[in-house]
C-alpha positions as CSV (number, residue, x, y, z in Angstrom):
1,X,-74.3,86.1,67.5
2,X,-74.3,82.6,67.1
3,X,-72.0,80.5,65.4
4,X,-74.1,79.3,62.6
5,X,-74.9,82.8,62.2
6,X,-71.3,84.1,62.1
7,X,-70.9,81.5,59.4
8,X,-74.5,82.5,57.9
9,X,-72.8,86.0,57.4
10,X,-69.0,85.6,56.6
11,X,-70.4,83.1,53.4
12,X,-73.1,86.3,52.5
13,X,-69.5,88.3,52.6
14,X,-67.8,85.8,50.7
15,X,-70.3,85.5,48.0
16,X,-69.9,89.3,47.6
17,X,-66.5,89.1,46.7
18,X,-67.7,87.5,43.5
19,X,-71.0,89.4,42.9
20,X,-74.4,89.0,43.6
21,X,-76.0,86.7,46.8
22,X,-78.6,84.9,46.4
23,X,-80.1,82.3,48.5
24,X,-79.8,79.3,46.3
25,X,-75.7,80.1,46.2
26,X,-75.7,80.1,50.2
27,X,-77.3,77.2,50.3
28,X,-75.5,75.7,47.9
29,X,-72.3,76.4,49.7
30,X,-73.1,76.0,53.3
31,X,-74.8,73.1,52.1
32,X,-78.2,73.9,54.0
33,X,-81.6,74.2,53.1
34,X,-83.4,77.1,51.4
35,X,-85.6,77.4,54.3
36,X,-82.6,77.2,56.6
37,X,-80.7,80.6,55.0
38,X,-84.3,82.4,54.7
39,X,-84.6,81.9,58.3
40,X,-81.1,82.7,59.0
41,X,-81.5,85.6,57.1
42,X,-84.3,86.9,59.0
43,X,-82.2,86.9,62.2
44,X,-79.7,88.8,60.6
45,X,-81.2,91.6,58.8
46,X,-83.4,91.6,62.7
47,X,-79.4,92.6,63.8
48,X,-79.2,94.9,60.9
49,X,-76.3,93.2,59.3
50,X,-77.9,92.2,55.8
51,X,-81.2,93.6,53.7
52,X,-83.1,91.3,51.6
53,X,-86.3,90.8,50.3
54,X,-87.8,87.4,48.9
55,X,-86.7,86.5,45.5
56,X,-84.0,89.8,45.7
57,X,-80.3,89.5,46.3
58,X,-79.2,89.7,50.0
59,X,-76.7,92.7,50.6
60,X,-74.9,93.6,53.8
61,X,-75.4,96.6,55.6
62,X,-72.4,98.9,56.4
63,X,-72.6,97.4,60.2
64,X,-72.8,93.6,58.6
65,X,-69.7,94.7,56.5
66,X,-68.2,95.8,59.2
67,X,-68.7,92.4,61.2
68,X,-68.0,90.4,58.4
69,X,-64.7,92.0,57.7
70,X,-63.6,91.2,61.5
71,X,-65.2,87.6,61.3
72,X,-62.8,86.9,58.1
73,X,-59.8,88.7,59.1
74,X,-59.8,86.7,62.5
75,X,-60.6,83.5,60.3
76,X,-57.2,84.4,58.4
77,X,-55.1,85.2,60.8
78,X,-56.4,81.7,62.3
79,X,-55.6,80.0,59.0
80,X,-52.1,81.9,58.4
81,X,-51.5,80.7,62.3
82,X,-52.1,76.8,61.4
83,X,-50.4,76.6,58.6
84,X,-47.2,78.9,59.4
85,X,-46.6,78.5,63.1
86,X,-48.4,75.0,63.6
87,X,-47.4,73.4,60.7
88,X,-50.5,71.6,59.6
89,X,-52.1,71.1,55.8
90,X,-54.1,74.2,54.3
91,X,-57.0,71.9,54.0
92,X,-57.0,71.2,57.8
93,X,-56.0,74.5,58.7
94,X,-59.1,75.9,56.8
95,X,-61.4,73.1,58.5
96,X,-59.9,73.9,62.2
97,X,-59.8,77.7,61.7
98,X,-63.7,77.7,60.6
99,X,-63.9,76.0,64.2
100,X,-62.2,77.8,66.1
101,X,-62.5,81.3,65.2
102,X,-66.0,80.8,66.9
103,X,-64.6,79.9,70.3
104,X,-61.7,81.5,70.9
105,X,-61.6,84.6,73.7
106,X,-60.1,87.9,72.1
107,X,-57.5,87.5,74.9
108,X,-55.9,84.2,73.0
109,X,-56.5,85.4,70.0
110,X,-54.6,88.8,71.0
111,X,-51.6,86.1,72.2
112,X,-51.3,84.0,69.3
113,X,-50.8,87.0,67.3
114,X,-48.3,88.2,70.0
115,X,-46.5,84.7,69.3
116,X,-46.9,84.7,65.9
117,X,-45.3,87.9,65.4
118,X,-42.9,87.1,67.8
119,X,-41.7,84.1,66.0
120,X,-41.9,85.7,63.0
121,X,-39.5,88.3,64.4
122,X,-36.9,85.8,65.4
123,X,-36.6,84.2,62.2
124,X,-39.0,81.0,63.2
């Protein structure tokens, strides 16, 4: 999955924290076009992560649920990392998390948590 998509889905997640999704709200907050979300839509309902129909609300499946909730809880613990163990801003955590939760390898993500927990441990 790509990382627009990744994005495409973690904001349909998002959104359903507060209730319905519609396309107009995606694209309002992704600050996209219509035809952009309808067209990232289509790819991800092709994966079977979302249902929609046009003019309908867009709903995840069980599987898209299930991505979703990894996508954020790795977007979290990136934030939590930045802020706690780095030391920076929550704004600029939030920006550099969103970044980086795309490219890191499960294997230093798996390590920063080792280190974070680690520090945490010790007192740090």
């Amino acid at each position: 999955m790509t990382e627009s998509l990744e994005d495409y889905l973690e904001m349909v997640s998002f959104l359903s924290d507060e209730g319905e999704v519609r396309v107009t709200d995606i694209a309002a907050r992704l600050n996209v076009s219509k035809p952009s979300v309808h067209t990232a839509l289509k790819n991800l309902e092709e994966q079977e992560l979302i249902q929609h129909k046009r003019y309908q609300n867009v709903t995840l499946t069980k599987k898209g649920s299930q991505r979703a909730a990894a996508i954020r809880k790795k977007h979290q613990f990136l934030t939590d990392f930045l802020i706690s163990i780095v030391g920076v801003d929550a704004a600029t955590a939030e920006r550099d998390a969103c970044k980086m939760e795309h490219v890191l390898s499960p294997e230093t993500l798996r390590r920063m948590s080792i280190l974070a927990t680690n520090l945490k441990n010790n007192g740090l």
